[in-house]
Each structure stands twice: as C-alpha cells, then as structure tokens.
KOLSELO-839679 format. One line per 5 residues: number of its first residue (from 1); their letters; for each residue x, y, z of N, C-alpha, C, CB. Coordinates in steps of 0.02 Angstrom, whole numbers, plus 32768, in hexadecimal, padded with zeros to 4 digits. Glycine has a CB too. Example, Ala and Ser with C-alpha at 12.3 -4.5 7.8 and 13.67 -1.06 7.14 Angstrom:
2
1 = AS = 8294 7EE4 8186 8267 7F1F 8186 8294 7F5B 8186 8235 7F20 81C4 | 8282 7F90 8162 82AC 7FCB 8165 8285 8002 818A 82C0 7FE2 811E;
END
This chain:
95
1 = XXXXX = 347D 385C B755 3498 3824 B731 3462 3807 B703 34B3 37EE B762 | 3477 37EE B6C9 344F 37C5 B68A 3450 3792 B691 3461 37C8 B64B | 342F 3760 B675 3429 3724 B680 343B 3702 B642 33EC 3717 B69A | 3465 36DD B636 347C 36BC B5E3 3479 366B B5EE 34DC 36D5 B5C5 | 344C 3669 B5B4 342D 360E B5C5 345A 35E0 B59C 33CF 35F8 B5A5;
6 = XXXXX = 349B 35B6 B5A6 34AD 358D B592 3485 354D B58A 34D8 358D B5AC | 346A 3547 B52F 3434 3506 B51B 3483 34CF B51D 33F8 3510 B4B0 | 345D 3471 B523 3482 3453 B509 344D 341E B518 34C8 3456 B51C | 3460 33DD B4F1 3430 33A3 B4E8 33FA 33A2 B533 3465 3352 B4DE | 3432 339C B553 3422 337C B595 33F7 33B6 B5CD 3473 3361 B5B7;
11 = XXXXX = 340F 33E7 B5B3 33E1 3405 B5EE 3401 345E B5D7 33FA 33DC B656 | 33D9 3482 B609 33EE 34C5 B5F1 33FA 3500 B649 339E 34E4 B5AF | 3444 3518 B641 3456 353E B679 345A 357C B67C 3486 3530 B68C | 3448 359E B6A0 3442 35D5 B6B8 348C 3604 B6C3 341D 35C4 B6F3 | 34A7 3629 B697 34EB 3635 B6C0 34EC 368E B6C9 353B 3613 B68A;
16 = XXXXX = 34F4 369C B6FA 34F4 36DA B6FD 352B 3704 B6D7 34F3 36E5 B73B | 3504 373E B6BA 354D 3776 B698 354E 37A7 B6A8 3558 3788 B651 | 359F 37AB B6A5 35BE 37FA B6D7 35D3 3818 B691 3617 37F0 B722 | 35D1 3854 B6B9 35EB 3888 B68B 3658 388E B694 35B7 38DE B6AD | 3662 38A7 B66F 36A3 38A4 B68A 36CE 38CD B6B0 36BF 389D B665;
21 = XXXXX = 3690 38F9 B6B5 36A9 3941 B703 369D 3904 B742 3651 39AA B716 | 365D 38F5 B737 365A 38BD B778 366F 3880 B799 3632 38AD B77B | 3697 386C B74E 36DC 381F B754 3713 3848 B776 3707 37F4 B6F3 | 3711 3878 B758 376B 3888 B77E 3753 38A9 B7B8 37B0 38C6 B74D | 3727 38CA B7D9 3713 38EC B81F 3710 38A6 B83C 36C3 3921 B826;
26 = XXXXX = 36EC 3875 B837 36C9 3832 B85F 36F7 37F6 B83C 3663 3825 B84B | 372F 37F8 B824 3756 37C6 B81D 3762 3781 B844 3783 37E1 B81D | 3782 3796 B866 378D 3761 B8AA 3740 373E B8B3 37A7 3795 B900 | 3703 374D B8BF 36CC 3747 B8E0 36AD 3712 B89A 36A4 3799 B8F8 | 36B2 372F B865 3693 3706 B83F 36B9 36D4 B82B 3679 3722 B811;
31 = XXXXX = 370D 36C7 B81F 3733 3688 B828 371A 365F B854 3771 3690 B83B | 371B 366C B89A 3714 363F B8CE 36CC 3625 B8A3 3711 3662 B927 | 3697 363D B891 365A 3624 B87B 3661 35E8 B847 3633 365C B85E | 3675 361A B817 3696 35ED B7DE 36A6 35A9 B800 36DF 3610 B7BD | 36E0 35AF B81F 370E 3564 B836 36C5 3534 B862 3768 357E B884;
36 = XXXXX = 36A7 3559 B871 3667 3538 B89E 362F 3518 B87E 3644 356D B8C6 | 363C 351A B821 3616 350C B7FF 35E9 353C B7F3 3603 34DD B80F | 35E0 3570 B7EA 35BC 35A2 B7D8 35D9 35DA B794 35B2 35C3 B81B | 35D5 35B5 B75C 35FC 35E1 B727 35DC 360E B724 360A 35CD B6E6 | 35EB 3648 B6F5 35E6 3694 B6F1 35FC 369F B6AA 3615 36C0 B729;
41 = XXXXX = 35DB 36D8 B680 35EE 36D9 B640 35F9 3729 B651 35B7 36BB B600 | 363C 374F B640 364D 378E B630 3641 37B0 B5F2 3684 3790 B638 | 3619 37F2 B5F9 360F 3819 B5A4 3622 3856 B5B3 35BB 381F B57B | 361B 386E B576 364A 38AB B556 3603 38BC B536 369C 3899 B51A | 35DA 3909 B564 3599 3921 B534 3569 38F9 B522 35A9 3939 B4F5;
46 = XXXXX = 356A 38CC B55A 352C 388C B552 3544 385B B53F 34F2 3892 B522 | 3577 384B B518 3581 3816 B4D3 35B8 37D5 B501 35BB 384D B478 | 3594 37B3 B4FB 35BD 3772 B525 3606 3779 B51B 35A8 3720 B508 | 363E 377D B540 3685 3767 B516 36A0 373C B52A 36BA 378F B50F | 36A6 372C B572 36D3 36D1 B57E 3690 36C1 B5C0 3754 36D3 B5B1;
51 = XXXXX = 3695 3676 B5CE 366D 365E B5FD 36B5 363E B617 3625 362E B5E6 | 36A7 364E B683 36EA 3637 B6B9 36C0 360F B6C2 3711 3661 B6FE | 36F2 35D4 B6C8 36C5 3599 B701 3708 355D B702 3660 356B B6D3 | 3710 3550 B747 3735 3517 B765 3753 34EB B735 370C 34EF B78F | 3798 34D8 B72D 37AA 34B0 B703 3794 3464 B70D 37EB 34B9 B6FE;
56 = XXXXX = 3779 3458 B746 3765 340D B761 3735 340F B757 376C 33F3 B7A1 | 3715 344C B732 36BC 3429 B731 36B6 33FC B6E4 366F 347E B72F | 368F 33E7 B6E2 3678 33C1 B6AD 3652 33F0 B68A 3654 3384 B6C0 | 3661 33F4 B63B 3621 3405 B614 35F6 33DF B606 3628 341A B5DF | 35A8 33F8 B606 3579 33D4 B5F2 3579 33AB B5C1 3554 33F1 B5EC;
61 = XXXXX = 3561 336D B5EB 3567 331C B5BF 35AA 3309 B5CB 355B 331C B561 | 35CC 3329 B5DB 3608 32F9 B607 360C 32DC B646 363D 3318 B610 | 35C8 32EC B663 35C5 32DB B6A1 35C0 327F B6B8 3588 3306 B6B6 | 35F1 325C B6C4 35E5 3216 B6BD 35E0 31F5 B70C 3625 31F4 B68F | 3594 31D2 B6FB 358B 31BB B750 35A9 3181 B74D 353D 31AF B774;
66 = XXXXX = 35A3 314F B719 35C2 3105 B72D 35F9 30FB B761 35E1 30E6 B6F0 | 35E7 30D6 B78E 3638 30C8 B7B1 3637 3113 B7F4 3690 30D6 B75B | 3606 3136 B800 3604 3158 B835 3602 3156 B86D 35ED 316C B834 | 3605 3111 B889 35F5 3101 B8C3 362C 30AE B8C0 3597 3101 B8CB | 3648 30BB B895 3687 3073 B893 36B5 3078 B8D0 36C5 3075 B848;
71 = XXXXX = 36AE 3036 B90A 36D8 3043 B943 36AA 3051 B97C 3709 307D B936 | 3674 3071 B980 364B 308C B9A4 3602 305A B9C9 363A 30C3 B976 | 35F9 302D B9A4 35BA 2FFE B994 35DA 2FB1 B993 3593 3014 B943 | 35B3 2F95 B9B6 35C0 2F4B B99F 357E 2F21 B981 35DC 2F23 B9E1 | 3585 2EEF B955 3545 2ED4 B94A 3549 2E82 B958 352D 2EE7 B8FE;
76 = XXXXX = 3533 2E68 B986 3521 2E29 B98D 3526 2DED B96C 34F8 2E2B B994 | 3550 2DC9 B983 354B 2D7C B936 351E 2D76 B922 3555 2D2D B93D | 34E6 2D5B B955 349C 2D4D B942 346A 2D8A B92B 347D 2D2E B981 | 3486 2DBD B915 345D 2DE0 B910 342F 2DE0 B8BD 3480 2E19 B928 | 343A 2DB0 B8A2 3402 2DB2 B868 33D5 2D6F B880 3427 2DA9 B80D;
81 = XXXXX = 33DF 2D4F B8C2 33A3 2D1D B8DA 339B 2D3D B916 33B2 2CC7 B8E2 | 3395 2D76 B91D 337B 2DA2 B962 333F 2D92 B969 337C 2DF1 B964 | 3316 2D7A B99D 32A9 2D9B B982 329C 2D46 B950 32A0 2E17 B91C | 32CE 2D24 B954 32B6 2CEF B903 3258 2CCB B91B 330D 2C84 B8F6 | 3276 2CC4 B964 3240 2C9A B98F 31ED 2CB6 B992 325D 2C9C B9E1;
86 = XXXXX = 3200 2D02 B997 31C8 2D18 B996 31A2 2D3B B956 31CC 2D3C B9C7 | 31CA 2D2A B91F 31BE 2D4A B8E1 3190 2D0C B8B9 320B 2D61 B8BA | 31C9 2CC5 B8E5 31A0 2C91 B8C8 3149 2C79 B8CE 31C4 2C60 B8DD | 3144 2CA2 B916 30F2 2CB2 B93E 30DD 2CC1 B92F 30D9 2CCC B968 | 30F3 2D06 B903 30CC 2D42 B8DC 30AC 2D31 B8A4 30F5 2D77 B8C5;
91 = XXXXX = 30D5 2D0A B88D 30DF 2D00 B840 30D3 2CB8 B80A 3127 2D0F B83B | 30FB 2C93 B850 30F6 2C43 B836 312F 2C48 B801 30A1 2C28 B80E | 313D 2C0F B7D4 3169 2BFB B7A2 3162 2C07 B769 3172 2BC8 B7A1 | 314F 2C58 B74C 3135 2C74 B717 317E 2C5F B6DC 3120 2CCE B72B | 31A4 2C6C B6F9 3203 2C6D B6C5 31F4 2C3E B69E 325E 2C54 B6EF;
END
C-alpha cells in the first residue's frame, strides 16, 4: 500500500491507497474501516480515482467543538468570584 497525503489549512492526513484488485478482494474489511473513520483513496495504475470515507465524518475544518459537552457540565453561579478572597491576598486591589 501507498501512502497519499491529503494537505489542508489545518493540518495534513495520511490516507492509505488501494489498488482496485485490492478494494474489491478486501471490500467489506476496508468499509468497516472507512465507517470507523479511517478513509482510503482507490487507484487505477497508481493514479488516485475516488477517496471512501463515512458519510458522518466531517471534512477538515468542519470539525466544530463549541457546544461539545452542552448538558454534560455544570458551572456554578459564583463561579466568576470563585478564589476572589485569595486572589485579593495575592494581589491586593490592582482593578
């Protein structure tokens, strides 16, 4: 297997390429991968022709964390005068 480097702003991946005697022998095996997040690019005589990969994955730079943990976490009323007491020790009345 070859190794074909998908560049993009954010970072750069590694995706392995099959030949296409070896997509249709190892079909099944490399789907399940695929769906597992592991895309794969198929060629014809070396030459890239389609890249498989999971319809739920995100393409790069679509990946959005905001709000990942919404439901999961709670944050405290007081939590922007958490520590105020001992910051004031540290620090005194610099503001």
């Amino acid at each position: 297997m070859t190794k074909f480097i998908e560049s993009s702003p954010v970072r750069e991946i590694i995706v392995k390429t099959i030949n296409i005697h070896e997509a249709k022998t190892h079909l099944s095996r490399l789907i399940d991968q695929a769906v597992k997040g592991d895309p794969f690019v198929i060629a014809k005589a070396g030459k890239p022709l389609v890249k498989v990969m999971a319809l739920n994955t995100p393409e790069a730079g679509q990946i959005k964390r905001l709000g990942f943990l919404a439901g999961q976490i709670t944050v405290p009323d007081d939590f922007d005068r958490m520590g105020a007491d001992e910051i004031e020790k540290l620090f005194g009345n610099l503001a």
